[in-house]
C-alpha positions as a LaTeX table, in Angstrom:
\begin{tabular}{lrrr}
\hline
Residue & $x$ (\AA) & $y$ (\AA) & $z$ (\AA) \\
\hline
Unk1 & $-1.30$ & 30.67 & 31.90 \\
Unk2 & $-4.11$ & 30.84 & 34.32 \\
Unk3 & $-5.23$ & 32.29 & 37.26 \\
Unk4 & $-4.55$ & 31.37 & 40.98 \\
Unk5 & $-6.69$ & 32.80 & 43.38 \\
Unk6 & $-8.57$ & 30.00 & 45.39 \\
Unk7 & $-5.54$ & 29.61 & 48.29 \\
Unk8 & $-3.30$ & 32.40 & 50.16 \\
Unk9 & 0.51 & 32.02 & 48.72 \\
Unk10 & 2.83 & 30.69 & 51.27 \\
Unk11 & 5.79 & 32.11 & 51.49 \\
Unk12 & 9.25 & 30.79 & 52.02 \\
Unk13 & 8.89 & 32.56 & 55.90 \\
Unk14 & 5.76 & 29.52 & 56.15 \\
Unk15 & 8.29 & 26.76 & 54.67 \\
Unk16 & 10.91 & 27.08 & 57.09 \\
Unk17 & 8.53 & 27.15 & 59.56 \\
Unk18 & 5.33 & 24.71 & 59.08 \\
Unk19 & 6.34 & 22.82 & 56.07 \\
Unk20 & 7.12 & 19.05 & 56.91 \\
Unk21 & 9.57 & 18.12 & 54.10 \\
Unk22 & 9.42 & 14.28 & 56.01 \\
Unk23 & 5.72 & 14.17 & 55.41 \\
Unk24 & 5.87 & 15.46 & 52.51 \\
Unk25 & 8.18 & 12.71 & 50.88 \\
Unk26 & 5.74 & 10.30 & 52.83 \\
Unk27 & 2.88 & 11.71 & 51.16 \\
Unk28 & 4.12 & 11.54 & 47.81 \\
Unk29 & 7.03 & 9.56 & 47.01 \\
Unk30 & 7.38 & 6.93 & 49.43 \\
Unk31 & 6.96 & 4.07 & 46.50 \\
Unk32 & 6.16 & 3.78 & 43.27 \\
Unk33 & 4.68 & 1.10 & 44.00 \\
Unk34 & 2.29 & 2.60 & 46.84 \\
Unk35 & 2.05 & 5.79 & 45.96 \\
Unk36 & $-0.64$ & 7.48 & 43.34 \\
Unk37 & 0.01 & 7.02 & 39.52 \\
Unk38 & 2.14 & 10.46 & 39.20 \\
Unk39 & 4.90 & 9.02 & 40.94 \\
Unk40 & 5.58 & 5.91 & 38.43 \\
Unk41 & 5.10 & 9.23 & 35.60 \\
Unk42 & 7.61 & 11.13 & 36.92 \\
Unk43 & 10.24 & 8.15 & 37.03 \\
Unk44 & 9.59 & 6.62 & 33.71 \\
Unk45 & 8.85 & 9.97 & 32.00 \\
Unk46 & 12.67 & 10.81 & 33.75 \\
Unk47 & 14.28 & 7.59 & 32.23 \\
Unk48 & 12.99 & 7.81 & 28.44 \\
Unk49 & 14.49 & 11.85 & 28.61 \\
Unk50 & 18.02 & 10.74 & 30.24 \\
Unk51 & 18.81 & 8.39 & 27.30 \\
Unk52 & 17.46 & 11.56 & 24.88 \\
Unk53 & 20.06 & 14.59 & 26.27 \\
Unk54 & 23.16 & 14.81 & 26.15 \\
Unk55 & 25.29 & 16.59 & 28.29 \\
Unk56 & 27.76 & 16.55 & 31.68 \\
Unk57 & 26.38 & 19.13 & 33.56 \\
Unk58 & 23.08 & 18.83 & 35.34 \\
Unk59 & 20.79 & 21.43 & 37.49 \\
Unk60 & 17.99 & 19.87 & 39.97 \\
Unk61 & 15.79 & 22.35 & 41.60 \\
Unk62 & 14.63 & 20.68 & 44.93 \\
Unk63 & 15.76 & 18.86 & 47.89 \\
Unk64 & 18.50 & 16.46 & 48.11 \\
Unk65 & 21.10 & 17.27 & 50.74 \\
Unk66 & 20.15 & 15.09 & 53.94 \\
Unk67 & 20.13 & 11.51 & 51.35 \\
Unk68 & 23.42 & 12.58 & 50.14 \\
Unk69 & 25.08 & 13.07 & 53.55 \\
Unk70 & 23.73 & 9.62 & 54.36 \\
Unk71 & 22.53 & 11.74 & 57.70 \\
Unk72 & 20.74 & 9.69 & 60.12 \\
Unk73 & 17.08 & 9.02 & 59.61 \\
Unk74 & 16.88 & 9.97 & 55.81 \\
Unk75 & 14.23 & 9.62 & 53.60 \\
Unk76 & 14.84 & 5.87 & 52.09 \\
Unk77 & 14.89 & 6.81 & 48.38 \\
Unk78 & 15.82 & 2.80 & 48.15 \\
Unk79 & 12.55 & 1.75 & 46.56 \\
Unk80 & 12.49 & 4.27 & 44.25 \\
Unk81 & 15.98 & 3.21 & 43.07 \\
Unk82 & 15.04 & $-0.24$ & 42.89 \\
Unk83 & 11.89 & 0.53 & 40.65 \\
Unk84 & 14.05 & 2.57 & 38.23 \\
Unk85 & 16.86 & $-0.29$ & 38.15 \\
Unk86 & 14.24 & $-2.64$ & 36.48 \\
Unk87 & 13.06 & 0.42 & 34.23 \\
Unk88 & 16.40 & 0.46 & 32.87 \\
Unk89 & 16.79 & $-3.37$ & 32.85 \\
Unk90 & 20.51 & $-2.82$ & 34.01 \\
Unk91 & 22.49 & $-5.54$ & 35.78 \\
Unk92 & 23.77 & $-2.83$ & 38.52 \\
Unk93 & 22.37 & $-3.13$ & 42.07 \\
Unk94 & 20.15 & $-0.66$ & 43.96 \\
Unk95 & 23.63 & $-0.33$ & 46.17 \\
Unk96 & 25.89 & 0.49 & 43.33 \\
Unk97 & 23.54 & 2.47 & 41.80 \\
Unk98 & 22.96 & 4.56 & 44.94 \\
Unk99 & 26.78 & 4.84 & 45.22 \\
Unk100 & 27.41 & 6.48 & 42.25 \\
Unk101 & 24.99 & 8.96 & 42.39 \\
Unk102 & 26.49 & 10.29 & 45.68 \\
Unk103 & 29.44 & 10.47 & 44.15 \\
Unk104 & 28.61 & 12.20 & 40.99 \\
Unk105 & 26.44 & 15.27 & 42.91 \\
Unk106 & 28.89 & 17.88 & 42.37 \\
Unk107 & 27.13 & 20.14 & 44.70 \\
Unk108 & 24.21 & 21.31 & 46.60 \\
Unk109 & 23.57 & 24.94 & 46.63 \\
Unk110 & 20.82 & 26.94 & 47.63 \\
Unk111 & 18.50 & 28.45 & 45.14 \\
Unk112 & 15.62 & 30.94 & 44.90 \\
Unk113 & 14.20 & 30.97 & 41.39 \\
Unk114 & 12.77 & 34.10 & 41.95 \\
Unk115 & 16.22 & 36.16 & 41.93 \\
Unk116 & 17.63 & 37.30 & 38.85 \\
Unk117 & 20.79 & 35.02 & 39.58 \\
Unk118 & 18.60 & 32.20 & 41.50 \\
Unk119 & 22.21 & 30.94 & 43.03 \\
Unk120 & 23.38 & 34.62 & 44.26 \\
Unk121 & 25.97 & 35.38 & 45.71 \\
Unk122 & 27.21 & 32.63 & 43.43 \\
Unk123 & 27.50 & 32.31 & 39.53 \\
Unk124 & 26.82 & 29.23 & 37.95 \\
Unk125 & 28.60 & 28.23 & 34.43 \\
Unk126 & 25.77 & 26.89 & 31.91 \\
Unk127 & 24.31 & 24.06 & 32.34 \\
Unk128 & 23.22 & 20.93 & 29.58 \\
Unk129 & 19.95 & 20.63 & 31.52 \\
Unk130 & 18.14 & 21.70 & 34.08 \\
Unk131 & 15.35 & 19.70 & 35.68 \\
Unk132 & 12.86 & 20.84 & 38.34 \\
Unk133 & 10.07 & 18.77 & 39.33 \\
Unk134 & 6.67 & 20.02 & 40.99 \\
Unk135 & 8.66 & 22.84 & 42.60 \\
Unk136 & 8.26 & 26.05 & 40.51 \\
Unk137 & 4.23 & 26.64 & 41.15 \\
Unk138 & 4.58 & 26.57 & 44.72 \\
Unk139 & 7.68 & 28.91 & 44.74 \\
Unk140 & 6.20 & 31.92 & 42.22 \\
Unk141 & 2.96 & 33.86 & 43.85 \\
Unk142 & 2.00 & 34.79 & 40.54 \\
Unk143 & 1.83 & 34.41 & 37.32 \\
Unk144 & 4.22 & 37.58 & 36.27 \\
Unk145 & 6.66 & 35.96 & 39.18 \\
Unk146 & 6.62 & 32.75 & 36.97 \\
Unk147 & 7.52 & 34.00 & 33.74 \\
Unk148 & 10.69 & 35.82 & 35.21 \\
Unk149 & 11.84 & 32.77 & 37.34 \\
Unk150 & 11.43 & 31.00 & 34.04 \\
Unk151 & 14.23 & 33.44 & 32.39 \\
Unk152 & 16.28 & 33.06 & 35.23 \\
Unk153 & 16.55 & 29.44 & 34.63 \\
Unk154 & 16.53 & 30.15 & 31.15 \\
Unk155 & 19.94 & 31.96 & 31.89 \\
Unk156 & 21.16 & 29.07 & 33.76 \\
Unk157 & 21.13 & 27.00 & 30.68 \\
Unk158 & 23.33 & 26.72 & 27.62 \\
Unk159 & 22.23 & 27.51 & 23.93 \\
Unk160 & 21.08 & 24.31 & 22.99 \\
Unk161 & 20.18 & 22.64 & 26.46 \\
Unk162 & 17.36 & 21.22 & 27.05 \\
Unk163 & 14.77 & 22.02 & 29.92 \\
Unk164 & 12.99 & 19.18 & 31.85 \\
Unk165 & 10.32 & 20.11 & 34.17 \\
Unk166 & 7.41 & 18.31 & 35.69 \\
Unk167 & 4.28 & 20.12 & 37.48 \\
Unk168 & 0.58 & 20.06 & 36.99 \\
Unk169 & $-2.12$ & 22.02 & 35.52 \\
Unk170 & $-5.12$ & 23.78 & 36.95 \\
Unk171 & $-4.17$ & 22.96 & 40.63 \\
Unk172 & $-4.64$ & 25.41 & 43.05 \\
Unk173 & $-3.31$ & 23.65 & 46.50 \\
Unk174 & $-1.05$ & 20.45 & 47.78 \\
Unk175 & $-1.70$ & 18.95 & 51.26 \\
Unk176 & 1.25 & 18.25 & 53.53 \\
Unk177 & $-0.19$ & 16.20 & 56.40 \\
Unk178 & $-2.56$ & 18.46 & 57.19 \\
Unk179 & $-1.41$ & 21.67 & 55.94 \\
Unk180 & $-3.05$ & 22.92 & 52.57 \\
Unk181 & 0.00 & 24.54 & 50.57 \\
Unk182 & $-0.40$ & 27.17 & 47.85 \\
Unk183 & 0.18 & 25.70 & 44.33 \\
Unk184 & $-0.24$ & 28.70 & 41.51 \\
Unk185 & $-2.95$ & 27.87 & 38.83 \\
Unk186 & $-1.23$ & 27.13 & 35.58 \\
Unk187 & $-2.34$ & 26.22 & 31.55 \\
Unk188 & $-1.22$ & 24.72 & 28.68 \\
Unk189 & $-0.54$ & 28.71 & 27.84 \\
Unk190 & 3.24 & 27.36 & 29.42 \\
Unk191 & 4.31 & 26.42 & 26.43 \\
Unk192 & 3.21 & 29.99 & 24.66 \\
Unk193 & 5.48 & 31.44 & 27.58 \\
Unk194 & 8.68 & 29.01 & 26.76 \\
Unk195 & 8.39 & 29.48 & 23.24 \\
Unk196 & 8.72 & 33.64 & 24.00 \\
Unk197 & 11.73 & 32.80 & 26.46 \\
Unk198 & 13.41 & 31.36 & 22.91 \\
Unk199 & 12.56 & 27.64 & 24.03 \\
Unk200 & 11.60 & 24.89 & 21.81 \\
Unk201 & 8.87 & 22.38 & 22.98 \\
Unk202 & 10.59 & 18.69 & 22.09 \\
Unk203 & 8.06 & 16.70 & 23.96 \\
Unk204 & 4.79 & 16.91 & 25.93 \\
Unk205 & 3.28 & 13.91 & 27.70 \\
Unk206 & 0.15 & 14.42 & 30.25 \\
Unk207 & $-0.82$ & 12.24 & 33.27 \\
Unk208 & $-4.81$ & 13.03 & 33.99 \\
Unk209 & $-5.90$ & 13.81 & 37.55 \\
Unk210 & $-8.25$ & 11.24 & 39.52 \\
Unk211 & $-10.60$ & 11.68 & 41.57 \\
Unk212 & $-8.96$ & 9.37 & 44.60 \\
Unk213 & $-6.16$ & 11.88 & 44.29 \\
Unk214 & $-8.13$ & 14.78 & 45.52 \\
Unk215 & $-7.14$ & 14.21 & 49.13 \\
Unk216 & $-4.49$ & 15.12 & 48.57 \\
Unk217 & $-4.01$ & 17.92 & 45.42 \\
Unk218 & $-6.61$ & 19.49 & 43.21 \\
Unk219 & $-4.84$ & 19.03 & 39.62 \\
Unk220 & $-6.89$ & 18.31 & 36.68 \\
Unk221 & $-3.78$ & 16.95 & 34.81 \\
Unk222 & 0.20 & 16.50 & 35.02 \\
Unk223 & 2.88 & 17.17 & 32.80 \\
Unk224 & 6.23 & 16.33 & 31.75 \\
Unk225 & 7.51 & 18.80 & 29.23 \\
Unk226 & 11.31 & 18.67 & 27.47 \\
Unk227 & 12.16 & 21.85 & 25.89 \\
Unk228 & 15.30 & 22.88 & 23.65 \\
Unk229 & 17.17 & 26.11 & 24.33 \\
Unk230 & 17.48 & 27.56 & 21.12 \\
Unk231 & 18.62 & 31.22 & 21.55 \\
\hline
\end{tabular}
């Protein structure tokens, strides 16, 4: 799937310490309309899949918890919501719509996709899908670390449910303000490794890199990939 050698790995001691999760959203997803190209990807990549899976029960890998609580100075995720309300061309409001997606998190559990059982102590029943967004190549130091936090999630899913994941190819760092974060080097040779974990690849779409983007990450290209549980 690659190799990733050009940046130390930082480990999850560095991300409670230095990483700045504020900046970070800043950085990268404080608009659609202001922020690079992948943002606007990621949202109407997300809305084209949700009308394509069906299910009840969803996993998200990432960060959520302080917007839900409504805790006091937030990221404002309002934008965002606004730009997928006229993606969807629905007569709901930004307000409602924020509502009811407060009250349909179920909950918000920590996760380490590196374990065996990336919710231990817990156990999770199957899911219909599982999403994770730009989160797995900064959380695996290697490439033999990827393929097993791959089954893991695997394991989280039901025969038949489908996979969503966004990330980017041949990148080998992030900035966070000023911080340069480890991102490990990955291929197209994903899909080999999904197909081997019993997945089947339903859709592939590819975003390429720009050069104005380089301030910020090194990716040649970005991906959104659906895959089908199958065994």
């Amino acid at each position: 799937m690659g190799d990733s050698d050009h940046i130390t790995f930082t480990a999850g001691e560095f991300y409670q310490i230095h990483f700045d999760s504020r900046e970070y959203l800043n950085s990268y997803y404080r608009s659609p309309q202001t922020c690079y190209d992948f943002f606007p990807f990621v949202l109407r990549h997300l809305n084209e899949t949700d009308g394509n899976i069906k299910g009840n029960k969803l996993i998200e890998i990432g960060k959520i918890e302080d917007w839900l609580n409504k805790e006091e100075g937030c990221f404002d995720w309002s934008p965002t919501i606004q730009f997928v309300c006229e993606l969807e061309g629905r007569s709901r409001s930004p307000e409602e719509v924020e509502q009811r997606l407060r009250q349909i998190v179920k909950q918000v559990l920590r996760c380490d996709v590196r374990q065996e059982n990336p919710f231990h102590p817990l156990t999770m029943e199957p899911a219909d899908r599982i999403l994770s967004s730009f989160c797995l190549d900064s959380a695996c130091e290697d490439l033999e670390t990827y393929r097993r936090a791959l089954q893991s999630i695997a394991a989280l899913l039901k025969p038949g449910g489908a996979l969503v994941l966004f990330g980017v190819f041949n990148a080998s760092f992030y900035f966070v303000g000023h911080q340069r974060v480890f991102c490990l080097v990955l291929s197209q040779s994903l899909l080999e490794a999904l197909r081997d974990l019993g997945f089947s690849i339903k859709q592939v779409n590819i975003l390429p890199g720009k050069e104005s983007q380089k301030v910020l990450f090194d990716a040649e290209e970005m991906y959104h990939l659906v895959a089908q549980k199958t065994k």
